[in-house]
C-alpha positions as CSV (number, residue, x, y, z in Angstrom):
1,X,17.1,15.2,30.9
2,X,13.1,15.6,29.7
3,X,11.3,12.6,29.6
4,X,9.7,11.5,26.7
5,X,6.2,11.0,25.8
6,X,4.4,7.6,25.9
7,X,3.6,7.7,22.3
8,X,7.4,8.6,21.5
9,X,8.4,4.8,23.0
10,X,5.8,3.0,21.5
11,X,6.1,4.3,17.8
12,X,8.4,2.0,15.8
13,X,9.9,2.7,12.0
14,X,8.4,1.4,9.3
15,X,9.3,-2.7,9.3
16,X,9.7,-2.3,5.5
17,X,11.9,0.4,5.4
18,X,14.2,-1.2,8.1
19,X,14.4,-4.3,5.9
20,X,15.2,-2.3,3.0
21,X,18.2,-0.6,5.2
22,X,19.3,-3.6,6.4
23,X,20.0,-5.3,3.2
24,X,21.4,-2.0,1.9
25,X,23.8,-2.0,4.7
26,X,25.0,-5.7,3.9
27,X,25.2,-4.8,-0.1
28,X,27.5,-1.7,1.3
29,X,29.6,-4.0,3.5
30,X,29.9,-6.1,0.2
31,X,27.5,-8.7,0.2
32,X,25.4,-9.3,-2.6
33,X,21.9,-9.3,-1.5
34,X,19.0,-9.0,-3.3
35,X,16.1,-6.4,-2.3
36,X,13.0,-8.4,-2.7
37,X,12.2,-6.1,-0.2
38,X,11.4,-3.1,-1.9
39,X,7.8,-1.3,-2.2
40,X,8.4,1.0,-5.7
41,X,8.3,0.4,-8.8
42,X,12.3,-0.3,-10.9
43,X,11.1,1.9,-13.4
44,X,11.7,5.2,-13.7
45,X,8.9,8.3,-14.1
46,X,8.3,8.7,-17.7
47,X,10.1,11.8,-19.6
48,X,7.1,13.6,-20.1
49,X,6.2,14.4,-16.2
50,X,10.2,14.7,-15.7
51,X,10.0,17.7,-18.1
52,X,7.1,19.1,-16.7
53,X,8.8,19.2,-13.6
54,X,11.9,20.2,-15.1
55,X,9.6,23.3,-16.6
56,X,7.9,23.8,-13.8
57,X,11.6,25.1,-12.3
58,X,12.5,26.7,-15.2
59,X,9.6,29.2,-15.4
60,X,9.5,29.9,-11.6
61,X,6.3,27.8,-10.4
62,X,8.7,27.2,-7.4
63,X,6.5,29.3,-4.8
64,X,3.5,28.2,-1.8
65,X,0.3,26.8,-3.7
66,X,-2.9,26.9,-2.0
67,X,-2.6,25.0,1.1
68,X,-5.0,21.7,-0.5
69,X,-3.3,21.9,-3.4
70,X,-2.9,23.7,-6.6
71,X,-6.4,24.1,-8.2
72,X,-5.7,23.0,-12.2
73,X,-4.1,20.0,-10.4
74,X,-7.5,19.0,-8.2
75,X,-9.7,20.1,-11.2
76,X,-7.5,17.2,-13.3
77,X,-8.1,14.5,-10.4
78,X,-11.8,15.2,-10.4
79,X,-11.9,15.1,-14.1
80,X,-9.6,11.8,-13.5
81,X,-12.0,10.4,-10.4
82,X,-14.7,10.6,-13.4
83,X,-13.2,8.8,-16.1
84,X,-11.4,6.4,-14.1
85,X,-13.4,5.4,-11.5
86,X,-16.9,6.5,-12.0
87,X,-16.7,9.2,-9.0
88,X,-18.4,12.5,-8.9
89,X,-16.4,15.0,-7.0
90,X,-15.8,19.2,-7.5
91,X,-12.4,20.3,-7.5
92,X,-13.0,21.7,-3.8
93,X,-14.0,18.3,-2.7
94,X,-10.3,16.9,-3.1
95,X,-6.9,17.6,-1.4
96,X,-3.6,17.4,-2.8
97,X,-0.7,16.4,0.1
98,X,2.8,15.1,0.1
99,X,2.0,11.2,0.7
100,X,-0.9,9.0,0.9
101,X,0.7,8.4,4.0
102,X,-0.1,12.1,5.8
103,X,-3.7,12.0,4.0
104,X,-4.4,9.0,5.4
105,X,-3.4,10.0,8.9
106,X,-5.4,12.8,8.4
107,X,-8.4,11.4,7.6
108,X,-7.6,9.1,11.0
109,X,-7.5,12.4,13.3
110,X,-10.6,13.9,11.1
111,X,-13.0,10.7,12.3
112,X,-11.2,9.0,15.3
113,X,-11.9,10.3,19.2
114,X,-9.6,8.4,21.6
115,X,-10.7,4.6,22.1
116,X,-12.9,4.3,18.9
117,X,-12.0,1.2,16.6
118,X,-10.5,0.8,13.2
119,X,-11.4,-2.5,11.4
120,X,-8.1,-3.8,9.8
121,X,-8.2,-6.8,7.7
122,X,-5.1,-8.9,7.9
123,X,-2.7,-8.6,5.0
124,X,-2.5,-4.8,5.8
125,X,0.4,-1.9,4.7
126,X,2.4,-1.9,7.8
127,X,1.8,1.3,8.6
128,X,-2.3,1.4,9.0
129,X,-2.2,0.1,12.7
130,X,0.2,2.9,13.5
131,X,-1.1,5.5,12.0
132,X,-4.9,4.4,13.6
133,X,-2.6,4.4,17.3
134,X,-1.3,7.9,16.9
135,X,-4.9,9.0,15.9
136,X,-5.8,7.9,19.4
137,X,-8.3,4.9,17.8
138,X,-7.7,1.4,18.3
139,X,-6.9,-1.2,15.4
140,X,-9.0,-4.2,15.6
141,X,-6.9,-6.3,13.3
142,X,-9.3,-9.3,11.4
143,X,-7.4,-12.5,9.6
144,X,-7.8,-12.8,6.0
145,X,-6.2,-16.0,5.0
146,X,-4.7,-17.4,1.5
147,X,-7.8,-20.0,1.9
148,X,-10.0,-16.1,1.6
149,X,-7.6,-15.4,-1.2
150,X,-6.6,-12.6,1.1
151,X,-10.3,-10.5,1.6
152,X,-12.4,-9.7,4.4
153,X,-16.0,-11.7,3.9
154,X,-19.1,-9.8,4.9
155,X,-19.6,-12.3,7.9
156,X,-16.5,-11.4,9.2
157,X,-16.7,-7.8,8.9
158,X,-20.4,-8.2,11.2
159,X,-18.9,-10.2,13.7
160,X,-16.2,-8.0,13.7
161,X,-18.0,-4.8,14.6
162,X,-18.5,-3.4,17.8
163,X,-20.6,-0.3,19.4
164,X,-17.0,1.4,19.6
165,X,-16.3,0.7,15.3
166,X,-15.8,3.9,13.6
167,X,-14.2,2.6,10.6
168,X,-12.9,0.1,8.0
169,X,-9.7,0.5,6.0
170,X,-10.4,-0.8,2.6
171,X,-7.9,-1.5,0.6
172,X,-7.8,-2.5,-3.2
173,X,-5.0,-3.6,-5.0
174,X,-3.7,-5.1,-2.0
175,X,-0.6,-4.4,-0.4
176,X,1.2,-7.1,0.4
177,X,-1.2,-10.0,-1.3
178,X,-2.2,-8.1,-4.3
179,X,-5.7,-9.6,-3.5
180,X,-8.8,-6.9,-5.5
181,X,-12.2,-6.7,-4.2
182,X,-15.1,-7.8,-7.0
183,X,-18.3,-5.0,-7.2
184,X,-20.0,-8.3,-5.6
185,X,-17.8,-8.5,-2.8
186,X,-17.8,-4.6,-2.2
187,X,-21.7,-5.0,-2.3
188,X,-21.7,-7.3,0.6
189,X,-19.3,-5.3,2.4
190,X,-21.7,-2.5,2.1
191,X,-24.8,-4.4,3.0
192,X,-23.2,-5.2,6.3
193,X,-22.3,-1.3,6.8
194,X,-25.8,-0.1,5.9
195,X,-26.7,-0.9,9.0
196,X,-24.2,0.9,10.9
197,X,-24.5,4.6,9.5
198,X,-22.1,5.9,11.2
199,X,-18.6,3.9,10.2
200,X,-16.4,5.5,7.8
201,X,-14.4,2.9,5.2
202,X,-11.0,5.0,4.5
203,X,-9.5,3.5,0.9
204,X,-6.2,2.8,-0.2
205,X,-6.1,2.6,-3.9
206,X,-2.5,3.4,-4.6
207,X,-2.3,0.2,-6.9
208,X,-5.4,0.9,-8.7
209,X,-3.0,1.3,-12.2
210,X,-1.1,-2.1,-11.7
211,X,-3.8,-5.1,-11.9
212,X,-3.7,-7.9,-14.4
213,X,-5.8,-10.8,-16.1
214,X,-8.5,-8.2,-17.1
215,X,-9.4,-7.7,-13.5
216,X,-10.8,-4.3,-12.4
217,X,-10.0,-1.9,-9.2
218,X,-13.4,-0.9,-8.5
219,X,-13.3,2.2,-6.3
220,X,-15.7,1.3,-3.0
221,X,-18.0,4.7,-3.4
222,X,-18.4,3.8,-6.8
223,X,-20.2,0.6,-6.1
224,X,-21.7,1.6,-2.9
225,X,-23.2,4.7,-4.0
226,X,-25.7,4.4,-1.3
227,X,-23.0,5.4,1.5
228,X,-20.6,7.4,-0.9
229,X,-20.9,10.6,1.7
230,X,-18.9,7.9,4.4
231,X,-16.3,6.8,1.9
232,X,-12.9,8.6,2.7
233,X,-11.3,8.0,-1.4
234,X,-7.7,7.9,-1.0
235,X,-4.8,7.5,-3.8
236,X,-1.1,9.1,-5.0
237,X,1.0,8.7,-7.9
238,X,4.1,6.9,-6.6
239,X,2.9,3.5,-8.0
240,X,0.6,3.2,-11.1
241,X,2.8,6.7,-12.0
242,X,6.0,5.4,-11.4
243,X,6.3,9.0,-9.1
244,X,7.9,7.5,-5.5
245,X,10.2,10.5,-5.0
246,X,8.1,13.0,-6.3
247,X,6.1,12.7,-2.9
248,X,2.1,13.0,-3.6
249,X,-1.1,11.9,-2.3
250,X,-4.3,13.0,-2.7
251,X,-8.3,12.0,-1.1
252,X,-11.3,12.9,-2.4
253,X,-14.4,13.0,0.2
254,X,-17.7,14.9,1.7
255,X,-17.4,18.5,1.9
256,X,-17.7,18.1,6.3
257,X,-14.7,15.3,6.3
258,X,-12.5,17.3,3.4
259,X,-12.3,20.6,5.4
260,X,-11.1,18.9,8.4
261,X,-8.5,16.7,6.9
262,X,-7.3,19.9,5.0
263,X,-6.6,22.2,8.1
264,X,-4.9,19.0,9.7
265,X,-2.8,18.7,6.4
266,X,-2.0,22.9,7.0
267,X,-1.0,22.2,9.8
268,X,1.4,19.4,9.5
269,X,3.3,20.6,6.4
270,X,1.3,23.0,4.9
271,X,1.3,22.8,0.7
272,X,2.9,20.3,-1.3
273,X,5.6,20.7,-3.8
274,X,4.8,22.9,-6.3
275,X,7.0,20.9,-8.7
276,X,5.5,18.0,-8.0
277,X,2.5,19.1,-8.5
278,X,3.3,20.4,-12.3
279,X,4.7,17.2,-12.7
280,X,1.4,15.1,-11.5
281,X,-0.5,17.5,-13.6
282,X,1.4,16.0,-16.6
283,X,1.0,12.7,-15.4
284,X,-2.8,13.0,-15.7
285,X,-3.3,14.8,-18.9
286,X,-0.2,13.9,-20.6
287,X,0.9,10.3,-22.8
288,X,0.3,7.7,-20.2
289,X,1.1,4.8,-22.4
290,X,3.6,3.8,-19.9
291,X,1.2,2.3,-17.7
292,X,0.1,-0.2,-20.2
293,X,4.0,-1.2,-20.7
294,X,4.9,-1.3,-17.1
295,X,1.5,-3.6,-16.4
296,X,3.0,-6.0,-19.3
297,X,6.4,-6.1,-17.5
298,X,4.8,-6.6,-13.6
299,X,3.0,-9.7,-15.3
300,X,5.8,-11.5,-16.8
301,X,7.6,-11.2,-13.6
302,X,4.5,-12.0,-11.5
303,X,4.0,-15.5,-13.7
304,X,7.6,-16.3,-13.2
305,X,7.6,-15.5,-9.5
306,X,4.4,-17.8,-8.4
307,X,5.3,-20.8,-10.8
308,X,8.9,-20.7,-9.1
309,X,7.5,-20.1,-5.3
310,X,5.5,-23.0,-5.7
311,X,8.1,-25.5,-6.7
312,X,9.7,-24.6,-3.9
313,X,9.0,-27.0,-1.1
314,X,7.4,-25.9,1.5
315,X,5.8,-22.7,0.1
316,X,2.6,-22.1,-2.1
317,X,1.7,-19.3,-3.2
318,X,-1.9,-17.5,-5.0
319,X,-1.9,-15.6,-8.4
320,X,-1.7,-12.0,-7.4
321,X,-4.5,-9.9,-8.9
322,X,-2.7,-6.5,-8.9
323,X,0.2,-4.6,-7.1
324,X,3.7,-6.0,-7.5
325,X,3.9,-8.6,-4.4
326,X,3.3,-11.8,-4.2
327,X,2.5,-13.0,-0.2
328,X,3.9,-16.5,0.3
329,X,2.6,-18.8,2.3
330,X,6.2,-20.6,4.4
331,X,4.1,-23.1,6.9
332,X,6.1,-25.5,5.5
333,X,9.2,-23.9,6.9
334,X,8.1,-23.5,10.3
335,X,10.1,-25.7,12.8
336,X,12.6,-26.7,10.3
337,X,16.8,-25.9,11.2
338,X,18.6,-24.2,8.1
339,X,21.7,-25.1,6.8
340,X,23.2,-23.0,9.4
341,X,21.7,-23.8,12.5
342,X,19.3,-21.4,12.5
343,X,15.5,-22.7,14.1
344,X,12.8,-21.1,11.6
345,X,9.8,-20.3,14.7
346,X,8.4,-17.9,12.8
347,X,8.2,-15.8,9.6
348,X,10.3,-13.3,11.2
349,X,13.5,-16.2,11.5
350,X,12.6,-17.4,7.8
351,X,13.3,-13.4,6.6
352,X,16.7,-13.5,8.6
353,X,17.3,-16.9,7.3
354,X,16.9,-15.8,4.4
355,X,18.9,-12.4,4.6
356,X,21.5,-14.0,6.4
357,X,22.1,-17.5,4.5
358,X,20.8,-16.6,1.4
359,X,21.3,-12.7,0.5
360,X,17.7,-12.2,-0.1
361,X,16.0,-9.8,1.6
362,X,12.4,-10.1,1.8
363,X,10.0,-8.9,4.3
364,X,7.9,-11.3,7.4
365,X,4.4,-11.4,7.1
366,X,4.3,-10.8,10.9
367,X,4.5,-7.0,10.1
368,X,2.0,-7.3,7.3
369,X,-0.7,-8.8,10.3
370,X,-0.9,-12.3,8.7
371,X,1.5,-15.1,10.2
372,X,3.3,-17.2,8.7
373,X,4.1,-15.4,5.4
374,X,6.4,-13.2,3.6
375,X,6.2,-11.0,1.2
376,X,8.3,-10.5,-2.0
377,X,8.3,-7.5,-4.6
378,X,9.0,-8.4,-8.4
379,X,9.7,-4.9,-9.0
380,X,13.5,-5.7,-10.2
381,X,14.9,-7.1,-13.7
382,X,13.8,-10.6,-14.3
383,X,17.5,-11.9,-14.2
384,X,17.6,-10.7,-10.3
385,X,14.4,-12.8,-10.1
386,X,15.7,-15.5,-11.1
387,X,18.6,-15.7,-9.3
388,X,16.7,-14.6,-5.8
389,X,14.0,-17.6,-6.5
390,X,17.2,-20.0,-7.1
391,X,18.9,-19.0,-4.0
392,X,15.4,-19.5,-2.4
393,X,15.1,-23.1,-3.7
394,X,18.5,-24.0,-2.7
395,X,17.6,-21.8,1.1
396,X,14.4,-25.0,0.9
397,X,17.0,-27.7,0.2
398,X,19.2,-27.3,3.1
399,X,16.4,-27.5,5.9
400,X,16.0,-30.3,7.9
């Protein structure tokens, strides 16, 4: 039998996903669990880029588009990157691909030789480290507690460097704490990396759409214009568009980092969906008052998720900014015996616990980089809410 390669044993699935199966698996079996696991939104895509797809089929725009994406499509996101964000890209400068996921492992093996480091601050998306790994770099992962409200600080991102630093993942709406970066806080970040000309910062902005409290998602190149050339811009349309299954990611960057991420991207799967595509195209020029709606909903269930967490004893929990997570704090938990039996060591026992004893499935914060935590997603009907929080409370009750 051929033996495989080292990186096929040390790649693992994505911890969220397996969660997500796992409770699907029990509700099959006939269990009634709760996902307060899940990473999309419970909405579904608005009827307007659902037609367009729809269309899209019905008039034959089912062939290859260019390789980086079809160009009315990039032409919108630069005209979008404008009047959204306050960035100034050409059409040519961006890249259309199926997932944020494959762009952002592009941009990874367009900037990363073997051994270089990726500053990671701790709440990350699972899959950063990984992705960084198979690039050949090395994560250098950097603690963000609650007491931080979740963000790198300029000191830690100096102390932090190394001559072997090649770049900083910056990401805003935070997944899983929901924590956004202030211009003022991006400004300090960017002070530290003025001295360092040659680190990337590689954005995740997928929440951008889904903030609250009048807060803003400032886009990092926008406030440091000074080192916008190093600023790897990268977004989709699966959240703030309600568009998970539609499959669509896009980056916009420098001319001399776009072209390699691109023939990386041709390689790897070569053009997106041209449905899709039609479909995003809508989602950008088309009605978006559905954001607007959906942002109203998020909230409600956001205000009713933290004021019931922190009843609970032994949890506490911050006022997410944006995104549809709240990350809760369960050091109270830890060392405690459940009704069950079970010892709660970690955050990792508290999500079995939990699964197990309770039917909730939520996800540890030891896959999210940040220990011990866990992460819940309001993106379900607030009468599911309410009945996972209860189960919670009455999870709480029965330690000892």
């Amino acid at each position: 039998m051929g033996k495989l390669s080292r990186r096929a044993d040390e790649i693992r699935p994505s911890p969220t996903i397996g969660m997500n199966m796992r409770a699907e698996e029990l509700r099959r079996s006939g269990r009634d669990v709760i996902p307060l696991s899940l990473g999309e939104p419970d909405f579904h895509t608005p009827e307007n880029v659902k037609a367009a797809g729809i269309a899209a089929i019905q008039k034959d725009f089912t062939k290859y588009t260019a390789t980086e994406g079809y160009r009315a499509l990039r032409e919108a996101l630069a005209a979008k990157l404008k009047k959204d964000n306050g960035l100034n890209f050409t059409w040519d400068q961006i890249v259309v691909s199926t997932s944020a996921k494959i762009v952002i492992y592009s941009a990874f093996l367009s900037i990363l030789d073997q051994g270089d480091e990726v500053i990671i601050p701790a709440p990350f998306w699972v899959s950063y480290p990984d992705l960084v790994g198979l690039a050949g770099g090395v994560p250098k992962i950097v603690p963000c507690s609650d007491q931080a409200n979740f963000k790198l600080t300029a000191d830690q991102l100096q102390k932090a460097i190394t001559p072997k630093t090649k770049a900083l993942v910056f990401n805003s709406p935070n997944n899983p704490s929901g924590a956004i970066y202030t211009a003022s806080e991006i400004k300090e970040l960017a002070a530290v990396l003025a001295k360092h000309p040659d680190i990337w910062v590689v954005t995740d902005e997928l929440y951008e759409h889904i903030v609250y409290d009048n807060h803003k998602a400032n886009s990092f190149a926008s406030i440091a214009t000074e080192m916008a050339d190093r600023v790897i811009t990268i977004n989709g349309f699966s959240k703030g568009y309600v568009m998970t299954g539609w499959r669509l990611g896009f980056v916009a960057a420098d001319k001399r980092v776009i072209k390699p991420m691109a023939d990386f991207i041709s390689q790897m799967q070569g053009s997106p969906s041209s449905i899709s595509q039609a479909a995003a195209l809508e989602a950008l020029t088309g009605d978006q008052s559905f954001m607007a709606k959906n942002r109203t909903t998020f909230q409600a269930r956001r205000d009713l998720v933290v004021e019931q967490a922190n009843r609970i004893k032994g949890l506490s929990a911050l006022r997410p900014s944006g995104s549809f997570y709240a990350y809760i704090n369960c050091d109270g938990w830890i060392g405690k015996t459940t009704a069950e039996g079970r010892l709660l060591a970690t955050d990792l026992d508290v999500a079995e616990g939990l699964l197990m004893e309770a039917s909730v499935a939520i996800v540890p914060g030891t896959v999210f980089g940040l220990s011990p935590y866990f992460r819940i997603s309001y993106s379900l009907e607030v009468n599911l809410i309410k009945e996972a929080m209860r189960r919670i409370a009455e999870f709480a009750d029965g330690l000892r």
